[in-house]
ZAMIDREN-623038 format. One record per residue: residue number from 1; x, y, z of N, C-alpha, C, O in turn. Coordinates in nm, 2 decimals. Layout:
<recs>
REC    nr     n_c1     n_c2     n_c3    ca_c1    ca_c2    ca_c3     c_c1     c_c2     c_c3     o_c1     o_c2     o_c3
REC   NUM        X        Y        Z        X        Y        Z        X        Y        Z        X        Y        Z
...
</recs>
This chain:
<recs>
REC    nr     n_c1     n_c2     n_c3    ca_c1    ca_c2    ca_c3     c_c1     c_c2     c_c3     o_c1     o_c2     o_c3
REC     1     9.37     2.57    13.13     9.44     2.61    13.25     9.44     2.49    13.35     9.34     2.41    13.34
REC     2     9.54     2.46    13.44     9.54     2.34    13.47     9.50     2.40    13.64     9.55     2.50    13.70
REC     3     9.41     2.29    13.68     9.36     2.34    13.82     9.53     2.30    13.95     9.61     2.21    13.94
REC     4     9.52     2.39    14.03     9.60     2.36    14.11     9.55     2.22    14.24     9.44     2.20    14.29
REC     5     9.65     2.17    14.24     9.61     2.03    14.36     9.55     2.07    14.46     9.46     2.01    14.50
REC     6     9.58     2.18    14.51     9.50     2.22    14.69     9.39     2.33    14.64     9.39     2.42    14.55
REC     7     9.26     2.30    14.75     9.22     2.43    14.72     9.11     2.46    14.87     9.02     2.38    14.90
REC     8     9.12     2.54    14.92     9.09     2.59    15.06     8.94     2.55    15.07     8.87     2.54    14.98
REC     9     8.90     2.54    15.23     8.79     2.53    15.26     8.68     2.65    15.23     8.56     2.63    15.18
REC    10     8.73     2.76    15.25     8.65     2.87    15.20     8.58     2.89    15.06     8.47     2.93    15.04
REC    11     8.71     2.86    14.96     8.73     2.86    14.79     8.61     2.70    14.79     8.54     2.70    14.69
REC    12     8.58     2.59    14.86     8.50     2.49    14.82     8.39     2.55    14.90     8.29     2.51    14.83
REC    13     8.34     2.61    14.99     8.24     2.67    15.06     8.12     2.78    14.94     8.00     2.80    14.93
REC    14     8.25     2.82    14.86     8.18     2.95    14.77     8.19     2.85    14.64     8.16     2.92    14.54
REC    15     8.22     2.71    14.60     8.17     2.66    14.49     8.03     2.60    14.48     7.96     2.58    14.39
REC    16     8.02     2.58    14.61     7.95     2.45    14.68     7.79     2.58    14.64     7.68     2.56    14.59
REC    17     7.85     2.71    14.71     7.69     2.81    14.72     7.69     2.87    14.59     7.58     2.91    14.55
REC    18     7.77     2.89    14.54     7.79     2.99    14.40     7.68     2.96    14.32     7.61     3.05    14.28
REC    19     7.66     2.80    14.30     7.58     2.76    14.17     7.62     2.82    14.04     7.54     2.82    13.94
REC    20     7.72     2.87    14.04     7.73     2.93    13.89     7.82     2.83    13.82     7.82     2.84    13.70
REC    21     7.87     2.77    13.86     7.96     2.65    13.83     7.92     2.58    13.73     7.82     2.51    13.74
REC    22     8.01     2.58    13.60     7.92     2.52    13.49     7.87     2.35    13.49     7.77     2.30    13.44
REC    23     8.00     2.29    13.55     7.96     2.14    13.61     7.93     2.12    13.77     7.94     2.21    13.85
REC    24     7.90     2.02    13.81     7.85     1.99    13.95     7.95     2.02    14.01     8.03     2.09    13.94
REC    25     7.99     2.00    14.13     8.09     2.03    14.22     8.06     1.87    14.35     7.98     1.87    14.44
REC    26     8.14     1.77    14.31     8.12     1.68    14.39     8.25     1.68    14.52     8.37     1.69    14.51
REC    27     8.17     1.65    14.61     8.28     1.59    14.71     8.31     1.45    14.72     8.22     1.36    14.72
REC    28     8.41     1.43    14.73     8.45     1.29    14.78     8.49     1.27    14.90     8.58     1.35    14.93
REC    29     8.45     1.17    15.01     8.53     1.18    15.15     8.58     1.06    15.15     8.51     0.96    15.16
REC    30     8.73     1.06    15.15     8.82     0.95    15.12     8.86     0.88    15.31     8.94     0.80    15.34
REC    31     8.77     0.94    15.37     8.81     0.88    15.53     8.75     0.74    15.53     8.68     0.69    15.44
REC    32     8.79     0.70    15.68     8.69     0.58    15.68     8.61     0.56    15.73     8.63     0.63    15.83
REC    33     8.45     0.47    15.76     8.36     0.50    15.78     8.34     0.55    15.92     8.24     0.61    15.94
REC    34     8.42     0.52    16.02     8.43     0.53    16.16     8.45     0.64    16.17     8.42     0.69    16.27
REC    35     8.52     0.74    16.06     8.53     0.87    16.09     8.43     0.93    16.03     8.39     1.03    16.09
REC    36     8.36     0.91    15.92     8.26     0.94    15.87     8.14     0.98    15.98     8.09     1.09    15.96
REC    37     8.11     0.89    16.08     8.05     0.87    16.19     8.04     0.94    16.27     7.95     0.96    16.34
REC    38     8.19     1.01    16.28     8.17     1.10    16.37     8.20     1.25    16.33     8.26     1.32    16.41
REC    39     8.15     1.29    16.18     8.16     1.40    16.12     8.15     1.40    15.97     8.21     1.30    15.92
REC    40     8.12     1.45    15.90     8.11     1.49    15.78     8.09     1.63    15.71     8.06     1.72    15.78
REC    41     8.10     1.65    15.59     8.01     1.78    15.54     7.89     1.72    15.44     7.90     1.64    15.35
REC    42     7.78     1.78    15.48     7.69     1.78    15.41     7.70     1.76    15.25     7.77     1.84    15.19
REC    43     7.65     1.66    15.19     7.66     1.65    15.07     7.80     1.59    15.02     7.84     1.60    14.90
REC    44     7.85     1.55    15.09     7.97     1.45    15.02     7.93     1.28    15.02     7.82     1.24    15.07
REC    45     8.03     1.22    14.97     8.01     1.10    14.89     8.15     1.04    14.98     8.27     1.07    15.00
REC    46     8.09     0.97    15.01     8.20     0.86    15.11     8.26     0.72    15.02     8.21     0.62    14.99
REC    47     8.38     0.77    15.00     8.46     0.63    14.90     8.59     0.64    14.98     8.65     0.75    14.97
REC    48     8.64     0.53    15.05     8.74     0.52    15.13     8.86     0.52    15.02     8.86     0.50    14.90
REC    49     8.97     0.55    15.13     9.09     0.57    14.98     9.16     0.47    14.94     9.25     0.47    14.86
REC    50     9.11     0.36    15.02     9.11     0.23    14.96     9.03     0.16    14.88     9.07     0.06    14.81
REC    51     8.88     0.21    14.87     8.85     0.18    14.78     8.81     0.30    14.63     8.72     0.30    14.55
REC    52     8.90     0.38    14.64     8.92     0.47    14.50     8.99     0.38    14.39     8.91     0.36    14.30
REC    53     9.09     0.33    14.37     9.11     0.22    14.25     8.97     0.20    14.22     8.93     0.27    14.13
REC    54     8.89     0.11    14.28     8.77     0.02    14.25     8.64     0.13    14.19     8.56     0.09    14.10
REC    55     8.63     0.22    14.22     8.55     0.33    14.20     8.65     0.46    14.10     8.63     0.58    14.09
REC    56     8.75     0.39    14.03     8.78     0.47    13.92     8.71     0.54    13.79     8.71     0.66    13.75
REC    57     8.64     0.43    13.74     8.61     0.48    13.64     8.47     0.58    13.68     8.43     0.68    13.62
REC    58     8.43     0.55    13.76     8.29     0.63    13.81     8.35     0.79    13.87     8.27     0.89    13.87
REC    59     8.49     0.80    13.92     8.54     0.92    13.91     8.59     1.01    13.76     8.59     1.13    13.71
REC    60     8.62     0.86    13.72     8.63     0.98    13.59     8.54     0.98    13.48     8.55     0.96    13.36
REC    61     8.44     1.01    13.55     8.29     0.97    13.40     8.34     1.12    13.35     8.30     1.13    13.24
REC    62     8.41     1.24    13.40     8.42     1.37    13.34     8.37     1.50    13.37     8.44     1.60    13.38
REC    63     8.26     1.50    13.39     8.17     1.59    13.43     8.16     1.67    13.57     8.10     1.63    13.66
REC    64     8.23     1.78    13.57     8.23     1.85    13.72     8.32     1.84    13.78     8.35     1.72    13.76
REC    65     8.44     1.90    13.87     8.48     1.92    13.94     8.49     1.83    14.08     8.41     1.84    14.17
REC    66     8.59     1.76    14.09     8.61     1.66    14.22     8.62     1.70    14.32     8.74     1.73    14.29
REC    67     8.61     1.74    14.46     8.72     1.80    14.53     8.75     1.70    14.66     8.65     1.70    14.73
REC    68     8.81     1.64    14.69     8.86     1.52    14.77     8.90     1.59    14.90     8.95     1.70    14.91
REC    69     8.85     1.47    15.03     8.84     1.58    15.18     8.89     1.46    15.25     8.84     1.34    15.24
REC    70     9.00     1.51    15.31     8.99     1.37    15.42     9.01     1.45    15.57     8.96     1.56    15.59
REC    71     9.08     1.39    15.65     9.05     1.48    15.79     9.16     1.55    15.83     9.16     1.57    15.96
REC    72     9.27     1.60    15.76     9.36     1.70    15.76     9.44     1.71    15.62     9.54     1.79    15.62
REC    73     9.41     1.65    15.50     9.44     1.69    15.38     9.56     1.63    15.34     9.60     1.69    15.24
REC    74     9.65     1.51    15.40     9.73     1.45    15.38     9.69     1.33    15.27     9.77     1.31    15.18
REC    75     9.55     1.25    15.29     9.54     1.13    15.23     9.46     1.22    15.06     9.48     1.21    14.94
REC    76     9.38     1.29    15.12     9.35     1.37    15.01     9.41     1.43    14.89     9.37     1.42    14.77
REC    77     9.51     1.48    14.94     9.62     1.46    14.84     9.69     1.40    14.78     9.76     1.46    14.69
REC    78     9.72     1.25    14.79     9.79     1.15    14.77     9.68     1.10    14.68     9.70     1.06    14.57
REC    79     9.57     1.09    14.74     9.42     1.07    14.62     9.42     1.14    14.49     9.42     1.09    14.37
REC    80     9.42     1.26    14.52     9.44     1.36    14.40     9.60     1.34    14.31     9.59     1.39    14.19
REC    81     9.72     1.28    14.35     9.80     1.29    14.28     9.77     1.17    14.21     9.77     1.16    14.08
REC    82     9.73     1.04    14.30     9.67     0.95    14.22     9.59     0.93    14.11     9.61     0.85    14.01
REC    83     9.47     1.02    14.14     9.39     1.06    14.04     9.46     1.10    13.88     9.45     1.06    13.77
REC    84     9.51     1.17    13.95     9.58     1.25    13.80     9.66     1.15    13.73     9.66     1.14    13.61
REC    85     9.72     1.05    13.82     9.79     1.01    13.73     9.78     0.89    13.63     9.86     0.84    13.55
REC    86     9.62     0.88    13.69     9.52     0.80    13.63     9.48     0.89    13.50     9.43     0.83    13.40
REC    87     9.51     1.04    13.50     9.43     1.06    13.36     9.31     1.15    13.43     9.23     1.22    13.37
REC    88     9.30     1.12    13.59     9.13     1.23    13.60     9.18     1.34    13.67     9.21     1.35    13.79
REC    89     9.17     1.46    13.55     9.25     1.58    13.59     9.18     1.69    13.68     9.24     1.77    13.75
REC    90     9.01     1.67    13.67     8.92     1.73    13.71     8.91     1.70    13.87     8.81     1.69    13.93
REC    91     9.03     1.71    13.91     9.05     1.68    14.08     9.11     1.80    14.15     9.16     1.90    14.09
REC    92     9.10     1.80    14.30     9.18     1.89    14.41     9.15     1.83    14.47     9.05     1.76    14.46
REC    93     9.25     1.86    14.59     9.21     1.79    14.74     9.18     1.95    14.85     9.21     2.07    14.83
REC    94     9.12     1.91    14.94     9.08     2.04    15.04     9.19     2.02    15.14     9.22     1.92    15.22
REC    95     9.25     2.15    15.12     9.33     2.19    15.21     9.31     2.20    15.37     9.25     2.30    15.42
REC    96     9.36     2.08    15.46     9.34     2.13    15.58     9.22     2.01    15.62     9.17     2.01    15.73
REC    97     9.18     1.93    15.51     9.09     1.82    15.53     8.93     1.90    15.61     8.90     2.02    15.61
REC    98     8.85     1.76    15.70     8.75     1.87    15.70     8.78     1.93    15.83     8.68     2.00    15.88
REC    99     8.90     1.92    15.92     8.93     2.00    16.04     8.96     2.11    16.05     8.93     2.17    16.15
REC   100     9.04     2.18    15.91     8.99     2.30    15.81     8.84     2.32    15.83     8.80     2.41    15.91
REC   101     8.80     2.28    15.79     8.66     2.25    15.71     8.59     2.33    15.87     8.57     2.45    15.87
REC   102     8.57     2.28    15.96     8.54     2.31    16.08     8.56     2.42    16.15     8.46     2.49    16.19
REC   103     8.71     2.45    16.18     8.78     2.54    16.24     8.72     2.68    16.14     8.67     2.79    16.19
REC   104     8.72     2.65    16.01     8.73     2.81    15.91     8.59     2.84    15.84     8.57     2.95    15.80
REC   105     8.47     2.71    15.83     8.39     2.75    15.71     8.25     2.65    15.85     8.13     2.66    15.83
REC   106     8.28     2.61    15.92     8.13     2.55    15.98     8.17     2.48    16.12     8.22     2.37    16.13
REC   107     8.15     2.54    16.21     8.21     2.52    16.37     8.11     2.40    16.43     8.13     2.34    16.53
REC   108     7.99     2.37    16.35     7.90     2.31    16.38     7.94     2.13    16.34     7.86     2.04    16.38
REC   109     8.05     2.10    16.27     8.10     1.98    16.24     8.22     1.94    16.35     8.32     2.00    16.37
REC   110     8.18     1.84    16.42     8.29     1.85    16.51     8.44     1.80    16.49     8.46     1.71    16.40
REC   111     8.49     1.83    16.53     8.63     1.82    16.52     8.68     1.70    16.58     8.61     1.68    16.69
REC   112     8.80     1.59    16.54     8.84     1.49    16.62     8.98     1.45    16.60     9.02     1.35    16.67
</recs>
């Protein structure tokens, strides 16, 4: 079954706690570090989306579930179509980036 490109803050909130997930569930935060700085989610992995080419193959080592966040879900997606078309299918982007992320699943990340 082929994963759909978006997938909501709530739907990555309940992979993230589920643990039932048979591979890891990694985040990627495709922003840049200055926004990094002034917000994040816990447990993601900061690779700007300029440097995703260069950090290719370490995306597609295979294992687990990608889910790509940037800070309203525009660059994130363009990451993930990228991805794919690289061949690493094990991708989504979060819908709504992490100002979603804020507004719906954790009010305690600030917003910018």
């Amino acid at each position: 079954m082929e994963l759909s490109l978006e997938i909501n803050p709530l739907q990555v909130k309940g992979l993230l706690e589920d643990g039932s997930a048979t591979a890891p569930v990694r985040l990627v935060d495709v922003r840049e570090p200055f926004e990094n700085e002034v917000c994040r989610i816990e447990g993601s992995e900061l690779i700007p989306m300029n440097s995703i080419p260069a950090n290719l193959a370490a995306l597609d080592s295979g294992d687990g579930l990608i889910i790509v966040v940037c800070h309203h879900g525009v660059r994130s997606l363009s990451v993930v179509n990228w991805l794919r078309n690289q061949g690493v299918e094990n991708c989504q982007s979060m819908a709504g980036g992490i100002d979603r992320w804020s507004r719906e699943v954790d009010p305690g990340v600030p917003r910018y």
